[in-house]
C-alpha positions as CSV (number, residue, x, y, z in Angstrom):
1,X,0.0,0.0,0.0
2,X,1.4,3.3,-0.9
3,X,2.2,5.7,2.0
4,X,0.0,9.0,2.3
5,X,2.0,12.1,1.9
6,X,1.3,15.2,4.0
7,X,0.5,18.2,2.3
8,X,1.6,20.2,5.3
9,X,4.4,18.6,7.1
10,X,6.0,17.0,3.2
11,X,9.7,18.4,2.1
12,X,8.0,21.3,0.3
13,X,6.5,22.4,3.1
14,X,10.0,22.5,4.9
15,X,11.3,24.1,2.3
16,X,9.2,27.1,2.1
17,X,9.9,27.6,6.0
18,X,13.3,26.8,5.3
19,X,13.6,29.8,2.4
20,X,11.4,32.2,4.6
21,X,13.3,31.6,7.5
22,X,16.2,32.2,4.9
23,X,14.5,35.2,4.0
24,X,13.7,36.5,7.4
25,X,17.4,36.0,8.6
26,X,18.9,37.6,5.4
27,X,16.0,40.5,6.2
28,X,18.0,40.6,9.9
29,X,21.3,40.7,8.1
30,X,20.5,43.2,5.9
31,X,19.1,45.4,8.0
32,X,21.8,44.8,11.0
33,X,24.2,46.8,9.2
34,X,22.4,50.1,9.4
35,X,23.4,50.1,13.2
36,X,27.0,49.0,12.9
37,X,27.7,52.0,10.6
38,X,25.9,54.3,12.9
39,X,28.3,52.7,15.5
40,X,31.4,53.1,13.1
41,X,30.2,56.7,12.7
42,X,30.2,57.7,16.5
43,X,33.8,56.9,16.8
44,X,34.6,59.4,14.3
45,X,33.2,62.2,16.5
46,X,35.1,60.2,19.7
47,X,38.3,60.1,18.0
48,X,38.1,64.2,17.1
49,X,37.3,64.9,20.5
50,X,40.4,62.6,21.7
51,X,42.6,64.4,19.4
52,X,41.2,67.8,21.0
53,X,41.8,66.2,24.3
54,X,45.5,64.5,23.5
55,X,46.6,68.3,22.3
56,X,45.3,69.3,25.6
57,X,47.2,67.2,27.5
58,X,50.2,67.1,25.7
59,X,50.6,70.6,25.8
60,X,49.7,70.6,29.5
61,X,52.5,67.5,30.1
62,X,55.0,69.7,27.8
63,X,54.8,72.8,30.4
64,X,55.4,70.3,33.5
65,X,58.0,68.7,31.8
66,X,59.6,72.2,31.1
67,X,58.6,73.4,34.7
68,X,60.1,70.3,36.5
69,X,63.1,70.2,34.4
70,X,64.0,73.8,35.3
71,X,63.3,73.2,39.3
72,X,65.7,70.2,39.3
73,X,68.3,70.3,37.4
74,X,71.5,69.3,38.9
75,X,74.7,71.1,39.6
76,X,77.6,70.1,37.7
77,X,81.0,69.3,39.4
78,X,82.9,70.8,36.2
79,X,85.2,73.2,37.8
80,X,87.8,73.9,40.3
81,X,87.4,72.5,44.1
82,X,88.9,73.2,47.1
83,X,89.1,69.6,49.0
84,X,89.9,68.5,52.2
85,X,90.4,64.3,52.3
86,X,90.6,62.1,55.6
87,X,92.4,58.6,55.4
88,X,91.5,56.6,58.4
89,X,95.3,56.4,59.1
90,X,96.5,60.1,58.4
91,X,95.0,63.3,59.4
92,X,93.2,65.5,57.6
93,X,94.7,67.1,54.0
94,X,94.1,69.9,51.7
95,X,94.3,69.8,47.8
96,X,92.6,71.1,44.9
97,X,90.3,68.6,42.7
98,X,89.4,69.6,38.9
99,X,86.9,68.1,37.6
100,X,87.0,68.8,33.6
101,X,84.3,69.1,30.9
102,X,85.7,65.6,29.4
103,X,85.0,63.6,32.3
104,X,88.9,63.6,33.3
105,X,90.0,64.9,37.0
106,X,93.1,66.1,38.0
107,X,94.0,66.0,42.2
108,X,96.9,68.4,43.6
109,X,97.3,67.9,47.1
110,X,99.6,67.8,50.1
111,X,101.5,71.0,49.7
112,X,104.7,71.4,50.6
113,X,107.2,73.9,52.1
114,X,107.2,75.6,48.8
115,X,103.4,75.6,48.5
116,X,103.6,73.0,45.5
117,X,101.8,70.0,45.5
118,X,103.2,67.1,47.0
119,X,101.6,64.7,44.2
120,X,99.2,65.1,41.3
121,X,96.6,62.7,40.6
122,X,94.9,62.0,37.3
123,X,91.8,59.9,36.7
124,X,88.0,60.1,35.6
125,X,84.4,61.2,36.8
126,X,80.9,60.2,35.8
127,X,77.7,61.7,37.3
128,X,74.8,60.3,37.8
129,X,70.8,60.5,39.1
130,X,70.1,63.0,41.8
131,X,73.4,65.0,42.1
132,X,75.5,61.5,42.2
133,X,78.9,61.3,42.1
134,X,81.1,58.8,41.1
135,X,84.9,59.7,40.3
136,X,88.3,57.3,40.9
137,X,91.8,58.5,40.4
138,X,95.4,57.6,40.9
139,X,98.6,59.1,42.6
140,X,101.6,58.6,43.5
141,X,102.5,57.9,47.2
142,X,104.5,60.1,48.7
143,X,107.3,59.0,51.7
144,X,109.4,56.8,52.8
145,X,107.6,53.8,51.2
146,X,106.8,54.2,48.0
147,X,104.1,53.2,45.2
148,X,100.9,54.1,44.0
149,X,97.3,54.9,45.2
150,X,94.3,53.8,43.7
151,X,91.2,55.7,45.0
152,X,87.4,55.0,44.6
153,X,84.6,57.2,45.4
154,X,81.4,57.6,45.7
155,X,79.4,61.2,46.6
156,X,77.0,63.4,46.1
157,X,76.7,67.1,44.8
158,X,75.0,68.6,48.3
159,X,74.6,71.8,46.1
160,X,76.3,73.8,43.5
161,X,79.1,74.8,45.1
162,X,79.6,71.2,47.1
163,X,79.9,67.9,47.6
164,X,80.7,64.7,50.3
165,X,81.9,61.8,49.1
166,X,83.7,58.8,50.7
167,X,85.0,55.0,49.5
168,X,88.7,53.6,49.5
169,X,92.2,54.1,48.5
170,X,94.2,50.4,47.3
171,X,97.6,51.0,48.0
172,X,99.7,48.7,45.9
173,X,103.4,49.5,47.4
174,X,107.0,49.0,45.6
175,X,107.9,46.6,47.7
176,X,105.2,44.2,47.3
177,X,102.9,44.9,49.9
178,X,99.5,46.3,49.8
179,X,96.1,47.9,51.9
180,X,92.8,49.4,51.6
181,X,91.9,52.6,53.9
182,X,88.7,54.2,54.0
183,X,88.5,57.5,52.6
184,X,86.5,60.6,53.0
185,X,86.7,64.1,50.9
186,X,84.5,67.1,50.9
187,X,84.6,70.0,48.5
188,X,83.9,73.2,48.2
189,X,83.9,74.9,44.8
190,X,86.1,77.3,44.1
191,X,85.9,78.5,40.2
């Protein structure tokens, strides 16, 4: 016996819901876009007023930047210093530091009878964050026993015309031997 076919439920049937649910979804679709370029056109307006804003800040974080700048800028050590250094195991000394535009130093100290220096030192100096100062030179020992000095040390510019710094000399002597003294010098500019 042949099988009865629905006129409402058959595969036509399906098919027209199927094309007008189509229909109906490519209806959505269609008209879905209408929002999203209303949304794409907002930004538009958002983006000119963030440009308006940005301008406004940047030129707002250009004066502080200027301002801030100008309140703390650091002294530089370029120039001439009049020094007094304290070894732990000699007493206090005089000299004159110079610090130089190309980073180079140059140490007289320990006059003598003739008001000459005693020695000359020659190294480097860097500066850092904050006033920091970090400089190392060497010299000549003067005396009975002889060699050379290395010196290390570390400071800061307390304001433009001085500074406190302390660290440690390396004595390396001719004869072999060697030690490490602590080592303080303060400055007070000069020219």
């Amino acid at each position: 016996m042949p099988k009865k076919q629905s006129t409402t439920g058959g595969p036509t049937a399906r098919r027209a819901v199927g094309v007008a649910l189509a229909a109906g979804f490519l209806t959505l679709t269609v008209a879905a876009p209408r929002p999203a370029l209303a949304l794409t056109a907002e930004p538009t307006t958002t983006t000119t007023t963030t440009a308006k804003t940005a301008a406004a800040v940047t030129s707002t974080t250009s004066a502080t930047v200027t301002t801030g700048a100008t309140a703390t800028t650091v002294p530089s050590p370029v120039g001439t210093w009049s020094v007094t250094t304290q070894e732990s195991d000699h007493p206090a000394s005089t000299g004159t530091l110079f610090f130089y535009a190309d980073h180079t130093l140059r140490l007289e100290a320990h006059p003598g009878p003739d008001g000459k220096p005693v020695f000359i030192g020659t190294g480097e100096w860097q500066s850092g964050h904050g006033g920091t100062l970090h400089y190392e030179f060497t010299h000549p020992l003067p005396g009975t026993r002889t060699g050379t000095a290395h010196v290390e040390l570390d400071g800061v510019l307390t304001s433009a015309t001085a500074f406190s710094a302390c660290g440690l000399t390396k004595r390396v002597y001719d004869d072999g031997g060697t030690e490490t003294v602590t080592i303080v010098m303060n400055g007070t500019k000069t020219a």
